[in-house]
BALOBA-1460 file (C-alpha; in Angstrom, 3 decimals):
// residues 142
<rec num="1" residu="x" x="119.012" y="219.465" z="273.986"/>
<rec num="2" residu="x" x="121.438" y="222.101" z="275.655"/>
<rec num="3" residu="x" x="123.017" y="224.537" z="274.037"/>
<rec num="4" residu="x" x="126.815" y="223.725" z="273.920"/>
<rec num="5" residu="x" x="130.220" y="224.457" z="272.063"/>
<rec num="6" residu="x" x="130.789" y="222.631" z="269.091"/>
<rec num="7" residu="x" x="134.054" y="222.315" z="266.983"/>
<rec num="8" residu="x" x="133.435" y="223.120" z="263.302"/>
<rec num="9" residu="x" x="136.275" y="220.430" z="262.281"/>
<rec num="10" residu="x" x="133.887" y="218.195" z="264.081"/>
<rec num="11" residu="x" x="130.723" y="219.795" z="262.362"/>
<rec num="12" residu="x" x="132.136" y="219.234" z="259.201"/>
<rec num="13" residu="x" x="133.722" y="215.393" z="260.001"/>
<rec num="14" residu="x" x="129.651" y="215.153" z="260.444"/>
<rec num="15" residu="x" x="128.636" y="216.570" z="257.312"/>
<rec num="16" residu="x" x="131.266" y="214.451" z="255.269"/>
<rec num="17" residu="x" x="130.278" y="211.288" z="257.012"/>
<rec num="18" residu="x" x="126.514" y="211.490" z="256.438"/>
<rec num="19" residu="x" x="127.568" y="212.671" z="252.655"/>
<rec num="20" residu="x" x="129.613" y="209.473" z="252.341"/>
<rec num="21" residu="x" x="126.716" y="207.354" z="253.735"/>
<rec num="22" residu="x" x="124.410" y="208.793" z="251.147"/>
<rec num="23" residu="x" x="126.830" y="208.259" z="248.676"/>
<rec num="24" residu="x" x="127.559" y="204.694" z="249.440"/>
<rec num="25" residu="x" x="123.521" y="203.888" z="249.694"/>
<rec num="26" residu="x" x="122.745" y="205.776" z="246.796"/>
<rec num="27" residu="x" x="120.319" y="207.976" z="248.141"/>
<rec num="28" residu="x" x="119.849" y="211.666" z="248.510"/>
<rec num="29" residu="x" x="122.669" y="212.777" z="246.377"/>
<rec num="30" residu="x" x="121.890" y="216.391" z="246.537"/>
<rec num="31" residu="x" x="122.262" y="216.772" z="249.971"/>
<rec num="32" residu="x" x="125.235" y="214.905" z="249.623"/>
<rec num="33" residu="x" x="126.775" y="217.118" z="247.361"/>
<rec num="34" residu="x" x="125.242" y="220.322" z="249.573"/>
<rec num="35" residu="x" x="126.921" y="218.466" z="252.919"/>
<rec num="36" residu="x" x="129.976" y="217.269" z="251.361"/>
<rec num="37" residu="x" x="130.472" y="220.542" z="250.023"/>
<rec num="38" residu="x" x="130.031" y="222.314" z="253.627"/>
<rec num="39" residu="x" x="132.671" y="219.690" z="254.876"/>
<rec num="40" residu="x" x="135.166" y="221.162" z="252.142"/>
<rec num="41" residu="x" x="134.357" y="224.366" z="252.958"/>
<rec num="42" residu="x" x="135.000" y="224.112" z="256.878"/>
<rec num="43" residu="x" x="138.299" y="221.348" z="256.516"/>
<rec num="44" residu="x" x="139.641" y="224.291" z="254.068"/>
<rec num="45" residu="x" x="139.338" y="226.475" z="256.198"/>
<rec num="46" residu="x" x="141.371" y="224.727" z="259.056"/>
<rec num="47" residu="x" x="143.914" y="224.987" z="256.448"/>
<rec num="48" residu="x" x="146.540" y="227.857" z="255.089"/>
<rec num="49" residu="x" x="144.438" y="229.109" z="252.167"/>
<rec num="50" residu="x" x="147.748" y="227.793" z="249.922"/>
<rec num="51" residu="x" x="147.056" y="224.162" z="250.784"/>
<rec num="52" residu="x" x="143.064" y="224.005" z="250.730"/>
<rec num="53" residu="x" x="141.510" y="222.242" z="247.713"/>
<rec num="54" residu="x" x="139.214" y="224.961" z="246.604"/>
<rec num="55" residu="x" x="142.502" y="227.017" z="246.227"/>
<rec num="56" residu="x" x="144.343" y="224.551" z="243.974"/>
<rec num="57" residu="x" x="141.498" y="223.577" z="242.210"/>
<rec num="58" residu="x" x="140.669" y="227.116" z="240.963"/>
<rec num="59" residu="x" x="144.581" y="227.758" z="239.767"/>
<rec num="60" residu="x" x="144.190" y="224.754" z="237.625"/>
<rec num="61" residu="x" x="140.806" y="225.940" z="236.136"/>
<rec num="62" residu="x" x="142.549" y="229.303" z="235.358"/>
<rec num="63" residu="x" x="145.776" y="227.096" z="234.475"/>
<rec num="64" residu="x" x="143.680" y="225.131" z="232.177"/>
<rec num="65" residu="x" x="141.385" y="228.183" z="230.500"/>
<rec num="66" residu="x" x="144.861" y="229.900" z="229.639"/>
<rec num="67" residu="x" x="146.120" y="226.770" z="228.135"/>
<rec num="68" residu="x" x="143.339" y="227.139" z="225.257"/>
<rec num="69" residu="x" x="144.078" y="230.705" z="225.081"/>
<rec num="70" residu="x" x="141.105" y="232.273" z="227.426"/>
<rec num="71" residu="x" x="141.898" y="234.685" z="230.289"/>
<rec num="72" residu="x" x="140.051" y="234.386" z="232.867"/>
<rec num="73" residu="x" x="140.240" y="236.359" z="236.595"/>
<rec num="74" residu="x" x="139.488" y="234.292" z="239.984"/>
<rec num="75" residu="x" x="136.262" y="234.838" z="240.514"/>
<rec num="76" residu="x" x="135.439" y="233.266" z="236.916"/>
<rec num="77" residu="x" x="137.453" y="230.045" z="237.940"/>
<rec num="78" residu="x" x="136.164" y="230.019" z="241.348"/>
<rec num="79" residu="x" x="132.590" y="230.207" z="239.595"/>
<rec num="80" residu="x" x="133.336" y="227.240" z="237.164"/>
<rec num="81" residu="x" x="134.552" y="224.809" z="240.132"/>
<rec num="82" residu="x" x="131.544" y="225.478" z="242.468"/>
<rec num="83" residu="x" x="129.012" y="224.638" z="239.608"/>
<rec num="84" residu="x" x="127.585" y="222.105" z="240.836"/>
<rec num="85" residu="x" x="127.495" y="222.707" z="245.001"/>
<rec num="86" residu="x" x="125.875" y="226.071" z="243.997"/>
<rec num="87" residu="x" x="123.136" y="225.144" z="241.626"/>
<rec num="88" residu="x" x="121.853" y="222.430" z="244.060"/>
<rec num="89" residu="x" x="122.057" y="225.316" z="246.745"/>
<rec num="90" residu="x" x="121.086" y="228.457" z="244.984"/>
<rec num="91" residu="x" x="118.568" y="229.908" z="242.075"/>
<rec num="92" residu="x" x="119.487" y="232.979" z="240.904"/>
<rec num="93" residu="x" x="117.054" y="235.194" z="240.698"/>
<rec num="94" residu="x" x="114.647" y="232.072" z="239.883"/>
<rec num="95" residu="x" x="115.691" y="231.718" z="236.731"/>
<rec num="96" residu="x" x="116.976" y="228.288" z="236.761"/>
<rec num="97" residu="x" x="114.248" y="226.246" z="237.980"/>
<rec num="98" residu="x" x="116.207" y="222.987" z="236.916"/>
<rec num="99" residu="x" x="119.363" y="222.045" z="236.250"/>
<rec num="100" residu="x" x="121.372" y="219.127" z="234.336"/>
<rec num="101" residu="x" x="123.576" y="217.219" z="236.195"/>
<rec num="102" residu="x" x="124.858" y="212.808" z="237.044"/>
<rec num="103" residu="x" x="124.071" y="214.022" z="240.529"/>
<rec num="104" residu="x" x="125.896" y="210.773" z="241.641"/>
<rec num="105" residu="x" x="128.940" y="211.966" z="239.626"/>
<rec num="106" residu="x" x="129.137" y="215.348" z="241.452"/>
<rec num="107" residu="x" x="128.670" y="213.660" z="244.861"/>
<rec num="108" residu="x" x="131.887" y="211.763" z="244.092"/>
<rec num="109" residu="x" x="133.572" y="214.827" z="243.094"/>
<rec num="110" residu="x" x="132.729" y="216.492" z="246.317"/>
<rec num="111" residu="x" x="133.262" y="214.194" z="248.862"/>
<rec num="112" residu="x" x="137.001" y="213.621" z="246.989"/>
<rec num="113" residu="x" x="137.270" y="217.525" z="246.832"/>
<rec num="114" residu="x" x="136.052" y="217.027" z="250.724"/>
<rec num="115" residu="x" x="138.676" y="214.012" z="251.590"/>
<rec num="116" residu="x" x="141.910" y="216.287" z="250.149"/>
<rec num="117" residu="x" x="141.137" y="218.811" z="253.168"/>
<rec num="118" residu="x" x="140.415" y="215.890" z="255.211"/>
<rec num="119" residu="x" x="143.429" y="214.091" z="254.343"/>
<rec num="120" residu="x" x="145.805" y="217.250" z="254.717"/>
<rec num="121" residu="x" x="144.585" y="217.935" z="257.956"/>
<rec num="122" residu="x" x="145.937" y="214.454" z="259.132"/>
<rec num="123" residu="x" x="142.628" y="213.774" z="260.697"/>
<rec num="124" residu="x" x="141.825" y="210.220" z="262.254"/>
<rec num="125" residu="x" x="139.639" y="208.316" z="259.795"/>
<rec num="126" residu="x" x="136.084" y="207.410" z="260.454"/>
<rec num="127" residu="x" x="134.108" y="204.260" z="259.548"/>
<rec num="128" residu="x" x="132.387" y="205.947" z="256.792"/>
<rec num="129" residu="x" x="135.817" y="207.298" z="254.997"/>
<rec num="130" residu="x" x="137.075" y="203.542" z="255.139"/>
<rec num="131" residu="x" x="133.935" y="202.113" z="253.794"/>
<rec num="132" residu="x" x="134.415" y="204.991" z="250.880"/>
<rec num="133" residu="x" x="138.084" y="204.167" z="250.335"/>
<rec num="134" residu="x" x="137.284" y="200.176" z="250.216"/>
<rec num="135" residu="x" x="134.349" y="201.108" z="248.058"/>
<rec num="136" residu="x" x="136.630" y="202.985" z="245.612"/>
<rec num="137" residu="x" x="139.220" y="200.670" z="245.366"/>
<rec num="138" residu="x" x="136.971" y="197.565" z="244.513"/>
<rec num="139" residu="x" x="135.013" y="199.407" z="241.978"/>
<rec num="140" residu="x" x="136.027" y="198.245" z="238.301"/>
<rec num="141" residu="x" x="137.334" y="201.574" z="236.636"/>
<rec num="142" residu="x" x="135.417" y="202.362" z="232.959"/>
């Protein structure tokens, strides 16, 4: 292969396609949650920082933490909603040799946390986003 120039919208359409296909297959869910979570990332940031999901989703974990009386700054919240992406990606200091998790759960939650930067981008859907929409509309909810 030659080196080349590659878009990073198209890097990440990549990443949330092959999350997607693991998703759909049940298989490999944590690099489904690590890819889907890089697509986020890299949609987000073809967005104004006010309309990326990351953004949103941290203001409502603050929202939420205030609601029950707790103050908590940005970095906390921003801590809380990564979770998951980070603990499949990181061990800190290796002290946390496993971790507790429904990893199919959490690759749901990213590749929807994925498909809200995808969808506010206006981007052309692929053949693995429709088979994830028709697969979420046909499953029974409960």
């Amino acid at each position: 292969m030659v080196e080349a120039v590659y878009s990073k919208l198209n890097i990440a359409r990549e990443y949330l396609d092959a999350a997607i296909e693991f998703y759909l297959t049940q298989s490999n869910f944590f690099c489904a949650i690590h890819l889907a979570a890089a697509a986020e990332e890299l949609l987000g940031a073809h967005l104004p920082e006010a309309r990326r999901i990351s953004t949103l989703a941290y203001k409502a974990e603050k929202a939420l933490k205030s609601e029950s009386g707790q103050t908590v700054s940005d970095k906390v919240a921003r801590v809380s909603i990564n979770e998951w992406k980070n603990e499949v990606k990181h061990m800190a200091d290796g002290t946390n040799k496993t971790m507790s998790i429904d990893p199919a759960f959490a690759t749901e939650f990213h590749i929807e946390q994925a498909l809200i930067n995808f969808y506010n981008l206006g981007l052309q859907k692929s053949p693995a986003v429709w088979k994830f929409e028709d697969h979420k509309t046909r499953r029974p909810v409960g």
